[in-house]
TORGU-111527 format. One record per residue (C-alpha): y, x, z; residue number from 1. Coordinates in Angstrom, 2 decimals, always signed. Example, Ala and Ser with C-alpha at 12.3 -4.5 7.8 and 13.67 -1.06 7.14 Angstrom:
# TORGU-111527
{node {-4.50 +12.30 +7.80} 1} {node {-1.06 +13.67 +7.14} 2} 
This chain:
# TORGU-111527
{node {+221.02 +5.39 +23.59} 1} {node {+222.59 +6.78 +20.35} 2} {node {+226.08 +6.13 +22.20} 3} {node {+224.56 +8.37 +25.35} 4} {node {+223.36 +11.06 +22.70} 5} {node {+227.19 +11.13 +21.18} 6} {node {+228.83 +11.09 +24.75} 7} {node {+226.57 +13.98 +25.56} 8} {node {+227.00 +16.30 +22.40} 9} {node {+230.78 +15.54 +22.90} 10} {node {+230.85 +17.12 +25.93} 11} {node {+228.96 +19.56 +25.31} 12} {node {+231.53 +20.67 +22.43} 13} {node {+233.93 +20.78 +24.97} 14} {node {+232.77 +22.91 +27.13} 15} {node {+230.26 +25.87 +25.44} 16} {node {+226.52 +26.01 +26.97} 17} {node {+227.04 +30.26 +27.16} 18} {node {+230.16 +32.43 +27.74} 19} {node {+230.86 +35.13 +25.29} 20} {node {+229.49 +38.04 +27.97} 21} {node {+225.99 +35.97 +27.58} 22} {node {+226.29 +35.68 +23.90} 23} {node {+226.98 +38.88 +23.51} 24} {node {+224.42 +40.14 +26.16} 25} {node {+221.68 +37.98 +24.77} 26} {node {+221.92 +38.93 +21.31} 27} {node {+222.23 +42.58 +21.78} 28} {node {+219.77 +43.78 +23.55} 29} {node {+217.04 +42.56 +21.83} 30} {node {+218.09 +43.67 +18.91} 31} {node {+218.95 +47.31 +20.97} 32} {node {+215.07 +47.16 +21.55} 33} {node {+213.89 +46.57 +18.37} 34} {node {+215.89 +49.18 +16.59} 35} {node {+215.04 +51.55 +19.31} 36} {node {+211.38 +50.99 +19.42} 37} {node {+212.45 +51.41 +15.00} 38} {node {+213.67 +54.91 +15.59} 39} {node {+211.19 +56.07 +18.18} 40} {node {+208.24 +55.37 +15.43} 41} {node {+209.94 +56.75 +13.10} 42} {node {+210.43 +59.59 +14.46} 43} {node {+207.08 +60.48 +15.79} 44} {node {+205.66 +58.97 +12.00} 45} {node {+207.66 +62.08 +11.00} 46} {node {+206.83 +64.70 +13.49} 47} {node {+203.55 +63.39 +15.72} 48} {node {+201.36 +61.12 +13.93} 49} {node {+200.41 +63.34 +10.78} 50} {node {+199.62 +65.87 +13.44} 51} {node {+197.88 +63.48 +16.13} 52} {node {+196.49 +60.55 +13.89} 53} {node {+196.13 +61.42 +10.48} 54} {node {+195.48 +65.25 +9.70} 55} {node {+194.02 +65.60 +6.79} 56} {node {+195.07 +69.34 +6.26} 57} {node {+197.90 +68.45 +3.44} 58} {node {+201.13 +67.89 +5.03} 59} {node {+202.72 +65.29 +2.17} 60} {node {+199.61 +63.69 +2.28} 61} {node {+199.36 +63.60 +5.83} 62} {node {+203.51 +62.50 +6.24} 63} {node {+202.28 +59.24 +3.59} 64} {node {+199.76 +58.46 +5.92} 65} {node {+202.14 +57.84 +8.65} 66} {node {+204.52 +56.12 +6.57} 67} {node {+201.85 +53.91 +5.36} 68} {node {+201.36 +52.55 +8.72} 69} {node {+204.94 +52.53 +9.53} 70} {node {+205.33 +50.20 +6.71} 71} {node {+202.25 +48.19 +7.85} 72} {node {+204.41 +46.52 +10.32} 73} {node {+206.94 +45.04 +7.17} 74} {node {+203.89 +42.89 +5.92} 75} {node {+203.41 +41.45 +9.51} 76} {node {+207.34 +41.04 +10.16} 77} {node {+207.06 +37.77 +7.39} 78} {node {+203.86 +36.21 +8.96} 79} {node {+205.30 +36.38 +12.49} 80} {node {+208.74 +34.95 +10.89} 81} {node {+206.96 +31.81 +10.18} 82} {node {+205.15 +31.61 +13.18} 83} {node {+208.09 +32.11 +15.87} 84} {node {+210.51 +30.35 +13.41} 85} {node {+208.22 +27.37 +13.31} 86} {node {+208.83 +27.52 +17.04} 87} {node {+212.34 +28.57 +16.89} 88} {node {+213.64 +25.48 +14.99} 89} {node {+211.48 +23.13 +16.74} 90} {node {+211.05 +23.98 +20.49} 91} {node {+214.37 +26.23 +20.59} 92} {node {+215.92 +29.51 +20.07} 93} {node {+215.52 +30.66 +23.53} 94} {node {+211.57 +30.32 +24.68} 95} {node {+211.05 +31.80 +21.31} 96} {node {+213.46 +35.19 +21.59} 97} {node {+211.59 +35.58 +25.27} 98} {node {+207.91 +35.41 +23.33} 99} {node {+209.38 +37.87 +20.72} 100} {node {+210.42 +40.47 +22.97} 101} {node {+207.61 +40.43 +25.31} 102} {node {+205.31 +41.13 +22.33} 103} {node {+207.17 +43.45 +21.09} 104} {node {+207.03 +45.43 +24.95} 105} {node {+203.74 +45.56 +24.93} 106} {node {+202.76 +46.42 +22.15} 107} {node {+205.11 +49.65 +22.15} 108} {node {+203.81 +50.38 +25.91} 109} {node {+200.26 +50.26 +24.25} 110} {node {+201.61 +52.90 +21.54} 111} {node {+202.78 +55.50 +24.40} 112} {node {+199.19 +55.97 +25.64} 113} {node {+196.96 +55.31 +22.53} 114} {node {+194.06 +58.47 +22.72} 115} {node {+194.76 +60.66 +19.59} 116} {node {+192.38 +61.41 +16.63} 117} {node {+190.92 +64.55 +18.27} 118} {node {+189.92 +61.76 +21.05} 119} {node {+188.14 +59.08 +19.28} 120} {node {+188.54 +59.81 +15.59} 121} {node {+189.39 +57.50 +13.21} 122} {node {+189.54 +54.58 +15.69} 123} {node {+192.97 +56.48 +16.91} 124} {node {+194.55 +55.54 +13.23} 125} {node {+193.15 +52.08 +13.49} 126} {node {+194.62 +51.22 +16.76} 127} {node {+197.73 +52.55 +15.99} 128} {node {+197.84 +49.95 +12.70} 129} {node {+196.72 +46.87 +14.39} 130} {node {+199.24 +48.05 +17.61} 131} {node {+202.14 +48.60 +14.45} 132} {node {+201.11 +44.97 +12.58} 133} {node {+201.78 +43.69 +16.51} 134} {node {+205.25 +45.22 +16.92} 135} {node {+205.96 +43.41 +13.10} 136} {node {+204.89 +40.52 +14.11} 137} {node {+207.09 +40.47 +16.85} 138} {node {+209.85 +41.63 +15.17} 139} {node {+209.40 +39.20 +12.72} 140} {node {+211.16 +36.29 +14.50} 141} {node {+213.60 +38.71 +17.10} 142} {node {+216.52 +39.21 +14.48} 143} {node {+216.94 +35.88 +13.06} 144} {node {+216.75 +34.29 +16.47} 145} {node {+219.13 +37.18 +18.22} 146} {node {+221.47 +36.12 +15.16} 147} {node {+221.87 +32.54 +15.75} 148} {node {+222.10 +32.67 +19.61} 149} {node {+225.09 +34.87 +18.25} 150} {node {+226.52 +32.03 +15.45} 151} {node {+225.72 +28.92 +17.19} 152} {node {+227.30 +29.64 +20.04} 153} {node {+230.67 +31.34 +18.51} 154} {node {+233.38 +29.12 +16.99} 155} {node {+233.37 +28.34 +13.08} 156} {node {+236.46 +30.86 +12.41} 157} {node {+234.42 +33.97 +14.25} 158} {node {+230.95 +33.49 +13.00} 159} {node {+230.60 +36.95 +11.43} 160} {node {+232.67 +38.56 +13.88} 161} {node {+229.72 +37.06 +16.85} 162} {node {+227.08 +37.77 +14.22} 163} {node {+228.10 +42.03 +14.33} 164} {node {+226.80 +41.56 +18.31} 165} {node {+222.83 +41.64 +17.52} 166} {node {+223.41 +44.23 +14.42} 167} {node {+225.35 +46.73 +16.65} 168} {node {+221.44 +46.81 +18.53} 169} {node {+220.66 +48.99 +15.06} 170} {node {+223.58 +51.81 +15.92} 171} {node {+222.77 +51.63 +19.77} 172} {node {+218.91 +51.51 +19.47} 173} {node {+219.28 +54.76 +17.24} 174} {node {+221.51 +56.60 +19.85} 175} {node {+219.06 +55.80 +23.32} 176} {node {+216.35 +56.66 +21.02} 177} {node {+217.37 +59.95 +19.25} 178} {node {+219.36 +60.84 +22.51} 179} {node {+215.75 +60.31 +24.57} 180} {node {+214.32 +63.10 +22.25} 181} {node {+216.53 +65.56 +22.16} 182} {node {+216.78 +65.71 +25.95} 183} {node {+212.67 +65.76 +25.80} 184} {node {+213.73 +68.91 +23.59} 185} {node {+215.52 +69.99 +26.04} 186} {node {+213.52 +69.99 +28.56} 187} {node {+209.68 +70.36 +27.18} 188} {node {+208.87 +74.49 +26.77} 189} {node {+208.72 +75.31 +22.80} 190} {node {+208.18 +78.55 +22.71} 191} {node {+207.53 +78.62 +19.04} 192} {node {+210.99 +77.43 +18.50} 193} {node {+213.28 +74.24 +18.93} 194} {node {+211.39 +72.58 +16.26} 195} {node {+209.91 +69.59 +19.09} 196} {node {+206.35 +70.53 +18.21} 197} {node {+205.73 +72.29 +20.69} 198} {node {+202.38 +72.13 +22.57} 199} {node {+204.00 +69.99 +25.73} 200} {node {+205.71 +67.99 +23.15} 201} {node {+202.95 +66.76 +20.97} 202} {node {+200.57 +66.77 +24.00} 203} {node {+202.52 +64.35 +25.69} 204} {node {+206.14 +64.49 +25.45} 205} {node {+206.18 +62.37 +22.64} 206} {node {+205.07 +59.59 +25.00} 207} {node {+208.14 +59.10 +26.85} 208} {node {+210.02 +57.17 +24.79} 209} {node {+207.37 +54.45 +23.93} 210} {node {+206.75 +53.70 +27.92} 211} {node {+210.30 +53.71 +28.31} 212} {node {+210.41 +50.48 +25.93} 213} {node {+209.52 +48.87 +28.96} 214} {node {+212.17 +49.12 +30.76} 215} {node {+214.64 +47.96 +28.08} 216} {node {+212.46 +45.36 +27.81} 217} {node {+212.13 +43.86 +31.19} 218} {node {+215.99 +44.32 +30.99} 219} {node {+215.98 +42.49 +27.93} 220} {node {+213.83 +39.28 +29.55} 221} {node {+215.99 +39.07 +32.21} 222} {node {+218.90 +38.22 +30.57} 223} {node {+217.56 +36.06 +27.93} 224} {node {+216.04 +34.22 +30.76} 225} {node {+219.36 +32.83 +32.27} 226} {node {+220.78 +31.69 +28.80} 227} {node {+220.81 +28.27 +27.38} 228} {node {+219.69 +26.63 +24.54} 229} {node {+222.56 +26.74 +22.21} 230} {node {+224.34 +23.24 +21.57} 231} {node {+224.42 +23.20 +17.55} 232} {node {+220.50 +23.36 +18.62} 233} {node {+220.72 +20.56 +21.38} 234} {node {+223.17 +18.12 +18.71} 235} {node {+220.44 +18.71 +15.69} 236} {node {+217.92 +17.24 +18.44} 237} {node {+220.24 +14.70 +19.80} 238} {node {+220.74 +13.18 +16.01} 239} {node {+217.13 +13.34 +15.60} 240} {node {+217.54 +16.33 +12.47} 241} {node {+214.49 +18.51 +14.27} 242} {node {+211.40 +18.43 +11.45} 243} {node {+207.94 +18.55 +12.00} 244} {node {+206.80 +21.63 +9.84} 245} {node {+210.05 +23.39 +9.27} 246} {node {+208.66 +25.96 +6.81} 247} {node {+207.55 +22.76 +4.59} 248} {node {+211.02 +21.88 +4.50} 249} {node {+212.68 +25.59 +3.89} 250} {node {+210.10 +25.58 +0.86} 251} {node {+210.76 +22.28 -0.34} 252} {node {+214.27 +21.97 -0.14} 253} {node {+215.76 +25.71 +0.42} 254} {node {+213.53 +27.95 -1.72} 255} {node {+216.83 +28.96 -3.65} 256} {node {+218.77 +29.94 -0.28} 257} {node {+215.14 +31.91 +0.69} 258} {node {+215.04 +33.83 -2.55} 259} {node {+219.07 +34.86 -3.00} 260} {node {+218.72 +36.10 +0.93} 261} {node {+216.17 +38.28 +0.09} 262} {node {+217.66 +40.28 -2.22} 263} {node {+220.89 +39.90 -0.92} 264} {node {+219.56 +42.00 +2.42} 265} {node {+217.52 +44.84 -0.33} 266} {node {+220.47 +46.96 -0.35} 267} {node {+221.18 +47.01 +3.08} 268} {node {+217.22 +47.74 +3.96} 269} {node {+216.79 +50.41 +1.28} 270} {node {+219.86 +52.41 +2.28} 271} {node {+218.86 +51.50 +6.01} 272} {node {+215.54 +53.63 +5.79} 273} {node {+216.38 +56.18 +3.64} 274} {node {+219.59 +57.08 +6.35} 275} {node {+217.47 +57.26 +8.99} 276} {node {+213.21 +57.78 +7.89} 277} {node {+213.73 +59.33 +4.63} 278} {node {+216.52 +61.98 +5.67} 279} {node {+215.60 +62.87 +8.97} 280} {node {+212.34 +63.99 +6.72} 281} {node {+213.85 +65.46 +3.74} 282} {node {+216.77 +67.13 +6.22} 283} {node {+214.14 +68.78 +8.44} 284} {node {+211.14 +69.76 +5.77} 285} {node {+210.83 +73.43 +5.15} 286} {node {+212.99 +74.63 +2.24} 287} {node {+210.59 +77.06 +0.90} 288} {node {+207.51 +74.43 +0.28} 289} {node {+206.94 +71.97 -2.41} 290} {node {+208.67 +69.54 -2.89} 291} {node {+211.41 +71.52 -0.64} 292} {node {+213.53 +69.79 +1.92} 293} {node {+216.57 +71.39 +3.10} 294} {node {+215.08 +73.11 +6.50} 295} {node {+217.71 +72.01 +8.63} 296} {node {+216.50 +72.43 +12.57} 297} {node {+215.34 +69.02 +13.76} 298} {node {+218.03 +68.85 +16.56} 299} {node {+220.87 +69.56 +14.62} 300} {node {+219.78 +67.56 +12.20} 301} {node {+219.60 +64.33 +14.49} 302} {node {+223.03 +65.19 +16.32} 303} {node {+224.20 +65.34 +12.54} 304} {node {+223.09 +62.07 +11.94} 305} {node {+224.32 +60.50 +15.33} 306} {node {+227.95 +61.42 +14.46} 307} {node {+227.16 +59.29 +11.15} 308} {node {+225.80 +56.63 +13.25} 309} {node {+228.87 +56.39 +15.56} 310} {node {+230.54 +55.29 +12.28} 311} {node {+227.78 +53.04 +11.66} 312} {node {+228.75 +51.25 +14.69} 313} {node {+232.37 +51.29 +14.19} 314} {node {+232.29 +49.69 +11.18} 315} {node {+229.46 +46.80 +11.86} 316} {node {+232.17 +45.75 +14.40} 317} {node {+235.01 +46.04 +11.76} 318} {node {+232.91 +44.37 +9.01} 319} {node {+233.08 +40.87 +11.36} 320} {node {+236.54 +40.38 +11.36} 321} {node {+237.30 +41.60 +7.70} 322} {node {+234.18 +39.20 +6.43} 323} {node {+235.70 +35.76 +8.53} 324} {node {+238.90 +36.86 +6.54} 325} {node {+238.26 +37.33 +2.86} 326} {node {+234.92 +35.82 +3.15} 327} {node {+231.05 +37.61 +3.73} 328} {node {+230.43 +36.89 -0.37} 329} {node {+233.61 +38.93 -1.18} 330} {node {+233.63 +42.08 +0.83} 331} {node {+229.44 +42.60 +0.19} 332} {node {+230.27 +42.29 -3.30} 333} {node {+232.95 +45.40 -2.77} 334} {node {+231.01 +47.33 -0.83} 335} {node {+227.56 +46.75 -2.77} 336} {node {+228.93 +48.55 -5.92} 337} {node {+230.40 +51.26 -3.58} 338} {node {+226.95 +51.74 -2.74} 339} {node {+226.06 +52.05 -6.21} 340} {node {+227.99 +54.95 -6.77} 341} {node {+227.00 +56.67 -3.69} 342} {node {+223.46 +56.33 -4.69} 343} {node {+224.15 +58.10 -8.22} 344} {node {+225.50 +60.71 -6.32} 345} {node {+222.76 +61.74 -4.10} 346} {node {+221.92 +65.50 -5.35} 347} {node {+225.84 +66.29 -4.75} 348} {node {+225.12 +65.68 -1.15} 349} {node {+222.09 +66.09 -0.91} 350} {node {+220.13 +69.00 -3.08} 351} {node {+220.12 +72.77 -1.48} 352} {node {+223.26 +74.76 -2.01} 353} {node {+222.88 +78.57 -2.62} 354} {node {+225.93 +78.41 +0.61} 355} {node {+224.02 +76.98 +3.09} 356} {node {+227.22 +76.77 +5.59} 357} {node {+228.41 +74.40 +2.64} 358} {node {+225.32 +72.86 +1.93} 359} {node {+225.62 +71.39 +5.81} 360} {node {+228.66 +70.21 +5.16} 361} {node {+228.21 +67.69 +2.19} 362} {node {+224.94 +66.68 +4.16} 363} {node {+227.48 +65.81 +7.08} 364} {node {+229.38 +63.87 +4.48} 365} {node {+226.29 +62.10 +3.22} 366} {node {+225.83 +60.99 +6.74} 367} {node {+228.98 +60.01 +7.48} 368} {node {+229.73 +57.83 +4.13} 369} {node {+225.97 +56.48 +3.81} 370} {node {+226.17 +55.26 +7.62} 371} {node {+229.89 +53.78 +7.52} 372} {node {+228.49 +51.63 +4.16} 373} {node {+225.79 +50.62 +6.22} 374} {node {+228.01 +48.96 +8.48} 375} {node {+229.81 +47.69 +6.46} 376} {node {+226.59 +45.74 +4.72} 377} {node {+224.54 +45.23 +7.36} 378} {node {+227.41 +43.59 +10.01} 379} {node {+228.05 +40.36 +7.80} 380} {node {+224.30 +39.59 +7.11} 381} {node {+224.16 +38.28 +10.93} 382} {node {+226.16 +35.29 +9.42} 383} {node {+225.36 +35.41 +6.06} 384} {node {+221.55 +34.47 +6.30} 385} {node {+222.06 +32.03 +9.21} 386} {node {+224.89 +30.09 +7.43} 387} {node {+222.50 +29.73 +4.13} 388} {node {+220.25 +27.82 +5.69} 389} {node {+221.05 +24.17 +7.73} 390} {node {+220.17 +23.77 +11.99} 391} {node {+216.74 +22.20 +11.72} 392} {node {+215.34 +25.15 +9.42} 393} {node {+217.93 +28.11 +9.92} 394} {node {+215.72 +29.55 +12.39} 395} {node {+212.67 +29.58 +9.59} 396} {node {+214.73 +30.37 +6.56} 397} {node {+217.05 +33.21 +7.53} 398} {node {+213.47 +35.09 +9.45} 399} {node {+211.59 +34.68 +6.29} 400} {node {+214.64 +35.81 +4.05} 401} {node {+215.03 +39.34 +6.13} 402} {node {+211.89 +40.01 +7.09} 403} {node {+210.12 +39.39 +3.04} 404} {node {+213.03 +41.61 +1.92} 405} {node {+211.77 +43.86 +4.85} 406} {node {+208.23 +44.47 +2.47} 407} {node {+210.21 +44.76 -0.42} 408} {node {+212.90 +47.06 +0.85} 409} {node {+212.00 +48.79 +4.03} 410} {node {+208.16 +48.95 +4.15} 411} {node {+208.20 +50.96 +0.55} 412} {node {+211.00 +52.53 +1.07} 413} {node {+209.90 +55.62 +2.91} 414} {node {+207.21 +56.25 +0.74} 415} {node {+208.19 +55.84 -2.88} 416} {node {+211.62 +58.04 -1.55} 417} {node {+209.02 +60.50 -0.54} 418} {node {+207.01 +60.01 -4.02} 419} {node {+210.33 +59.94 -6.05} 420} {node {+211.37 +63.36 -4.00} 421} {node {+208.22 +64.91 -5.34} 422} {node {+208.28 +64.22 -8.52} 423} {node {+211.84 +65.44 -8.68} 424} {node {+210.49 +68.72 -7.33} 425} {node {+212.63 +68.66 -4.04} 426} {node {+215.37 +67.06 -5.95} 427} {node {+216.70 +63.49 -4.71} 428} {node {+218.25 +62.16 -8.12} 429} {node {+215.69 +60.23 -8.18} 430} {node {+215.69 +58.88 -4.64} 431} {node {+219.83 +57.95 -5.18} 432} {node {+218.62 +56.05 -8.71} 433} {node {+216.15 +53.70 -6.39} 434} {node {+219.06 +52.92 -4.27} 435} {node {+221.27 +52.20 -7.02} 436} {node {+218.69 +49.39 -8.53} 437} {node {+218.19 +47.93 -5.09} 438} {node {+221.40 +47.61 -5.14} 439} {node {+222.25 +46.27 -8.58} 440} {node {+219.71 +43.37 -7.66} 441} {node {+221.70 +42.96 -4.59} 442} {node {+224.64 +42.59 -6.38} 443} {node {+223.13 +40.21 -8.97} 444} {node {+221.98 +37.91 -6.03} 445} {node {+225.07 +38.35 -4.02} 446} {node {+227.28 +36.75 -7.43} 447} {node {+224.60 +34.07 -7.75} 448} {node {+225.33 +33.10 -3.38} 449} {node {+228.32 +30.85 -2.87} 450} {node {+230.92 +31.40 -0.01} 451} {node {+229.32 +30.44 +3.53} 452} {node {+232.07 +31.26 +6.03} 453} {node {+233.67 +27.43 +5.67} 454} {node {+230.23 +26.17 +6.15} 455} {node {+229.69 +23.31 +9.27} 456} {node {+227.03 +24.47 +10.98} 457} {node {+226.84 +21.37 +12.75} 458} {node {+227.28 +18.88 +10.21} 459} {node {+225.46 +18.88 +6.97} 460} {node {+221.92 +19.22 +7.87} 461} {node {+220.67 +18.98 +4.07} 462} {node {+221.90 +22.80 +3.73} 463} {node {+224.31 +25.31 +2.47} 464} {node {+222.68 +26.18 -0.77} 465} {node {+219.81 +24.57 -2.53} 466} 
């Protein structure tokens, strides 16, 4: 038997379970969904739920409302890590990425045709939580499993460079998204002005783009239905590596690896919302309130930010290659303090200029330098979690790593940015100083992390670092 199990895992090295095209396929477009479904939420958290679901006749407070549920879905994202990573590392990566993106469908279908609080009062708010903790959930256990059908099935010398595939889903999901709402702009009537909330708009416009999750998402099960499991999966089984309670086991023996991937991804979440959540509010919020945002149109403002995002893409795929060469440790130590300095300086970019043709400008630069760092940080995390952990647990220990730094990164993020912005009075020193200490305990864990591109993700099944 245990010479059948050999013969069989040595042909299966021979010849790989998935071509690249699948890999790549596979890995993507969940990822493309999740980000997307990321972006439309956040959007509508900025312009349609204070209005639909939580007025309350203050705008700030209203805007912390929404961002209060939008980080309701972080403190899901950990307990549906251990659930679909329980079933990740013991029944397989692919059954598990299906279950994760069909939840994830629904739910965001659900979203598109929830009745608003004029409808049925507070229940409206309440739905839209328990619908948001559903899409965490679900999106607790879709990146880490997207990331190793990326790894496992690339070879050892291109493991970051497959693991850019599912993090490119962040620049792509951001582009369908934002590029779905402008043309609703577009099209909708606003006579009051191109500001999207206009009466067709927050009627129903702002619909659209949740029911069209569907359709990325029947995409999505379609081609994760036709791949295989991946063989560093099928040898772990074949040596009989596969344990029974696999979070047990990341506890017991992997607690350090857990802990040092958590804050290694901070940074990267941090800068992640405020780029995106944070600036898309602060950009759009009327200049002449308190605090005062810079009162930049919302449509200019989001084809501002998808130039930045274009080099957010470009450089996720350029951050692969560069991290199998010098190493993932190396270049996120680089690029971490980079990010340190950007953060410090924030009102340069960022605070209203008396030349408001300027003003646009440096907020063009902002974009363009905070997005192309984000690539740069987030592209080698799709090998660096994965590789910390060994095959019978990776599935379990890289989910709970990203999706706990999720609560402590992204689900606060939005609102103590907004809190910090107010106390500042409209100024965003204080916002740039947050990122900068994310980012300092980033860099902290990031020098206490050894090297993982040399690791043999087939062979040592006690782990990479204990």
């Amino acid at each position: 038997m245990a010479a059948f199990s050999a013969a069989t895992v040595k042909k299966q090295q021979s010849k790989p379970l998935n071509s690249p095209a699948e890999v790549i396929a596979a890995s993507l477009v969940g990822t493309t969904v999740e980000f997307y479904d990321f972006y439309v939420y956040a959007t509508a958290a900025v312009l349609v739920f204070p209005h639909l679901f939580f007025p309350s006749g203050n705008l700030v407070a209203s805007q912390l409302a929404s961002f209060g549920v939008f980080g309701a879905a972080m403190i899901a994202r950990p307990v549906g890590a251990i659930f679909y990573g329980h079933m990740g590392d013991k029944r397989g990566r692919k059954a598990t990425l299906v279950a994760c993106l069909m939840t994830m469908g629904i739910a965001t279908f659900l979203v598109g045709i929830l009745p608003t609080f004029d409808q049925i009062g507070l229940w409206a708010a309440l739905l839209l939580l328990i619908l948001r903790l559903t899409q965490g959930f679900a999106l607790g256990g879709e990146w880490s499993g997207a990331a190793l059908v990326a790894t496992e099935n690339a070879p050892q010398n291109k493991r970051a460079l497959y693991g850019t595939f599912p993090q490119l889903g962040a620049p792509i999901g951001f582009i369908i998204a934002n590029g779905l709402f402008l043309i609703i702009n577009f099209t909708l009537p606003h006579p009051d002005g191109s500001t999207m909330q206009s009466e067709a708009f927050l009627s129903w416009g702002w619909r659209i783009p949740f029911l069209f999750s569907s359709v990325m998402v029947i995409v999505g099960l379609y081609v994760r239905s036709k791949l295989a499991e991946s063989e560093t999966f099928k040898q772990a089984e074949a040596k009989g590596a596969i344990v029974k309670v696999p979070l047990f086991d990341t506890l017991r023996h992997h607690m350090r690896a857990v802990v040092l991937g958590t804050f290694a991804m901070l940074a990267t979440y941090v800068l992640f919302y405020l780029m995106t959540t944070f600036s898309l509010s602060y950009g759009t919020h009327p200049s002449d309130t308190n605090p005062a945002g810079l009162g930049i149109n919302y449509t200019d403002f989001v084809l501002m930010q998808i130039i930045g995002v274009v080099f957010f893409g470009l450089f996720t795929i350029l951050s692969g290659p560069l991290a199998d060469s010098i190493g993932r440790r190396k270049l996120l130590l680089w690029i971490t303090a980079i990010i340190i300095v950007f953060a410090l300086m924030f009102p340069i970019f960022l605070d209203a200029k008396a030349n408001t043709s300027f003003n646009g400008a440096l907020v063009e630069a902002f974009l363009v330098i905070g997005f192309t760092l984000m690539g740069f940080t987030f592209g080698p995390m799709g090998a660096l979690l994965p590789e910390m952990f060994p095959t019978n647990v990776r599935y379990t220990g890289s989910a709970i790593a990203y999706n706990v730094s999720s609560i402590i990164g992204a689900a606060l993020a939005p609102i103590i940015a907004t809190a910090l912005w107010a106390a500042a009075g409209g100024s965003t020193w204080l916002v740039g100083v947050y990122l900068a200490i994310a980012s300092a305990l980033t860099f902290v864990s990031l020098i206490m992390t050894k090297e993982t591109k040399d690791v043999d993700y087939n062979g040592d099944l006690s782990g990479a670092i204990k």
